[in-house]
C-alpha positions in Angstrom: 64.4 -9.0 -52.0 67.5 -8.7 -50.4 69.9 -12.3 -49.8 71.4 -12.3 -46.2 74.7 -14.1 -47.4 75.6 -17.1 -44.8 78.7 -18.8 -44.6 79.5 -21.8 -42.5 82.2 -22.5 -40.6 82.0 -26.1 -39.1 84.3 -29.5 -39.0 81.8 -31.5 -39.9 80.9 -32.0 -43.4 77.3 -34.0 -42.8 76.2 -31.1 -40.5 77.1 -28.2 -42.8 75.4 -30.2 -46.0 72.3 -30.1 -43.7 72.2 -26.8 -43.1 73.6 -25.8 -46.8 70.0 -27.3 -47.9 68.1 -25.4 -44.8 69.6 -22.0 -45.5 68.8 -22.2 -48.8 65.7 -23.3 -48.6 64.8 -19.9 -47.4 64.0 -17.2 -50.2 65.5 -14.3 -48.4 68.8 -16.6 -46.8 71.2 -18.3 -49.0 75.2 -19.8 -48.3 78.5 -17.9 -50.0 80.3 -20.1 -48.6 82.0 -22.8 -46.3 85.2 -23.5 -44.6 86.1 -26.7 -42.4 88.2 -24.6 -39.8 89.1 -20.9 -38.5 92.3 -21.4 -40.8 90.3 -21.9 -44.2 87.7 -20.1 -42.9 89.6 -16.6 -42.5 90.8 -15.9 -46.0 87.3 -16.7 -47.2 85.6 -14.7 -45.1 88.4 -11.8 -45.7 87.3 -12.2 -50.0 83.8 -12.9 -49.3 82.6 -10.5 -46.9 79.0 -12.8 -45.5 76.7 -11.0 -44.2 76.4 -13.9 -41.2 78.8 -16.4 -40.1 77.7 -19.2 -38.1 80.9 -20.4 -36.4 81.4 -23.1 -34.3 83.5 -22.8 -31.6 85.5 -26.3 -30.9 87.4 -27.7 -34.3 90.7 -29.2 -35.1 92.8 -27.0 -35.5 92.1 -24.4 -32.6 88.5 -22.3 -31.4 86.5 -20.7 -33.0 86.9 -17.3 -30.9 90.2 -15.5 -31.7 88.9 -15.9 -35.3 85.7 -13.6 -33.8 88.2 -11.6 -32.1 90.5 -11.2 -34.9 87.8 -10.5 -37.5 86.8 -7.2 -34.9 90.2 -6.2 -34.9 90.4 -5.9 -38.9 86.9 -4.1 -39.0 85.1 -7.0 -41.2 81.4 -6.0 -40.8 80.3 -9.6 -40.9 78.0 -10.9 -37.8 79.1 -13.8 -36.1 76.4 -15.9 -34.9 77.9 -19.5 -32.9 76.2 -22.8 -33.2 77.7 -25.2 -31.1 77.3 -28.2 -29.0 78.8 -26.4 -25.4 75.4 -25.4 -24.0 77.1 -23.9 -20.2 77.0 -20.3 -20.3 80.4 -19.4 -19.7 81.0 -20.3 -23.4 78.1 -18.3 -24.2 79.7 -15.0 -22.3 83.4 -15.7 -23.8 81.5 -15.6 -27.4 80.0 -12.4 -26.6 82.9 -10.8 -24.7 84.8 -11.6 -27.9 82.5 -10.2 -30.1 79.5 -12.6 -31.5 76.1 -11.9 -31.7 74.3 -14.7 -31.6 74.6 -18.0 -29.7 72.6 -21.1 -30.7 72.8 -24.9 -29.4 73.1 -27.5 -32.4 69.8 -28.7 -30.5 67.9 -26.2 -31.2 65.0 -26.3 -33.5 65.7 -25.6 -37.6 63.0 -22.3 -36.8 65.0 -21.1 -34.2 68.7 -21.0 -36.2 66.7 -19.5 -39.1 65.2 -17.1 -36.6 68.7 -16.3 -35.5 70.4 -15.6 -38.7 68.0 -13.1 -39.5 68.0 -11.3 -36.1 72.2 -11.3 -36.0 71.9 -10.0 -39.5 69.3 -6.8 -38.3 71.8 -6.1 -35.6 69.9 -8.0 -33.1 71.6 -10.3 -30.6 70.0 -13.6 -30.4 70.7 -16.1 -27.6 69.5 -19.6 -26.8 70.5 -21.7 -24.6 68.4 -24.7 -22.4 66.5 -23.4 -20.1 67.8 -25.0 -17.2 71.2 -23.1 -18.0 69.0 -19.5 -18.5 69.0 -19.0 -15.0 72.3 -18.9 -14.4 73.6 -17.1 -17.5 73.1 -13.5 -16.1 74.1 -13.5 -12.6 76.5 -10.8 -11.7 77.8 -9.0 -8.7 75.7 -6.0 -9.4 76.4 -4.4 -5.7 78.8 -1.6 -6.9 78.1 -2.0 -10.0 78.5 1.1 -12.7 75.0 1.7 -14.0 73.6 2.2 -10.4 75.6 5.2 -10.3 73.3 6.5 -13.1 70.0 8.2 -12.0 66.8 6.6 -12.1 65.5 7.8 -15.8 69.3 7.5 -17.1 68.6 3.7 -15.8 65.2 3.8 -17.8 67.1 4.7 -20.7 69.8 2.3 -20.1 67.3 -0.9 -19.5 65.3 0.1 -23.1 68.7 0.9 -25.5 70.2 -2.8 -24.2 66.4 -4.5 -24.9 66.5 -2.9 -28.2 64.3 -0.4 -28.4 65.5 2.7 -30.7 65.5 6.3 -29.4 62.4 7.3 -31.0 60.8 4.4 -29.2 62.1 5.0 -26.1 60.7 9.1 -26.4 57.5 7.3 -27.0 57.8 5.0 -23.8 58.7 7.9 -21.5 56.9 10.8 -23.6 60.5 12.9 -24.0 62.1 14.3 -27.1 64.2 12.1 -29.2 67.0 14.7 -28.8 66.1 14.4 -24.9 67.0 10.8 -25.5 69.6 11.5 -27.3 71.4 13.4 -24.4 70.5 10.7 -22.2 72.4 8.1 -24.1 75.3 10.2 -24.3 75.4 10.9 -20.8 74.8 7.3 -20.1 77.6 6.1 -22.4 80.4 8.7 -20.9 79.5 7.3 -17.4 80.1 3.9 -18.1 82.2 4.1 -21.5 80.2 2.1 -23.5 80.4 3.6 -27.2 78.2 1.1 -29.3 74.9 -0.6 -28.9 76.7 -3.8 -28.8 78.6 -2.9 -26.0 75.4 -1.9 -24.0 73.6 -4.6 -24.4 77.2 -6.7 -23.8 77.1 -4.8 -20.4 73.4 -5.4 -19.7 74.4 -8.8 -20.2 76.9 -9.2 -17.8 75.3 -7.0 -15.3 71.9 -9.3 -15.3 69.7 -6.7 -16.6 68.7 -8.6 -19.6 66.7 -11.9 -18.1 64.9 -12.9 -20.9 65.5 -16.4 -22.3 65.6 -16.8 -25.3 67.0 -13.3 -25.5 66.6 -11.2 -29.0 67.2 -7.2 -29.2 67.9 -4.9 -31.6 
């Protein structure tokens, strides 16, 4: 069985004992290792390469996101996945928009962060946030928005690659070719230069086309 390798990144030593004995708990999860701020925490991760990093965002020392952003600058395949105490959804979007995957209050439930790990690690981005915040994370001027200049089955296509679905799934869905898909998603990604799956479903995102709460996609 394959370890998904977890290091922490967290101020607080109480908290990240907790969690060292949660993680490893968990046959298929285990902890490489820790780091108190962004500071320590980049030269480890730099030598260590985890496979997940769950990163707070507010320690001594400075946030936790230019170390996201600078970790996508240098390449380093490692999936950032926040856990923090700021539940207001603009944190959640500067996370994202700086390159995390995942998004998880400190009060959510042990399941849920374990849940969360493993779906950041399968590519999948994983958000939870209170539900009296959920309805307002997604809202976006979508009036002249890019995607509507897309036509309706380039917007089918659009709606299933940012849920998650792969292409062979999505032939299923609407009965076309995979390689059908395939020219959809090309077309769709030259119309509104989006060149990953990340930045899709980043777009979806911001664009309120994902609604679902908490949200998980391949």
């Amino acid at each position: 069985m394959k370890q998904i390798g977890v290091m922490l990144v967290d101020d607080h030593a109480v908290l990240r004992a907790g969690l060292r004995m949660l993680i490893d708990s968990q046959l298929d999860l285990h902890i490489v290792g820790e780091a108190a701020s962004t500071k320590e925490a980049l030269p480890l991760i730099r030598e260590l390469r985890p496979d997940v990093i769950c990163l707070d965002l507010s320690m001594p020392g400075g946030s936790g996101l230019p170390l996201i952003e600078q970790l996508k600058a240098e390449g380093i395949p490692s999936r950032v996945l926040v856990l923090t105490m700021h539940d207001d959804p603009a944190y959640f979007r500067s996370a994202v928009a700086a390159g995390a995957v995942g998004y998880v209050v400190k009060t959510a439930a042990d399941s849920e962060l374990l849940t969360a790990i493993r779906a950041v690690y399968e590519g999948r981005l994983f958000i939870s946030l209170p539900s009296e915040n959920s309805e307002n994370l997604l809202q976006a001027d979508v009036a002249n928005a890019p995607h509507n200049t897309l036509s309706d089955r380039e917007q089918q296509v659009l709606q299933f690659l940012a849920e998650g679905h792969t292409n062979k799934e999505i032939g299923v869905k609407l009965d076309l070719s995979v390689k059908t898909i395939e020219t959809y998603r090309a077309r769709i990604a030259a119309k509104l230069q989006l060149r990953t799956r990340a930045d899709i479903v980043r777009y979806a995102l911001e664009m309120g086309l994902l609604k679902h709460e908490p949200t998980s996609v391949t």
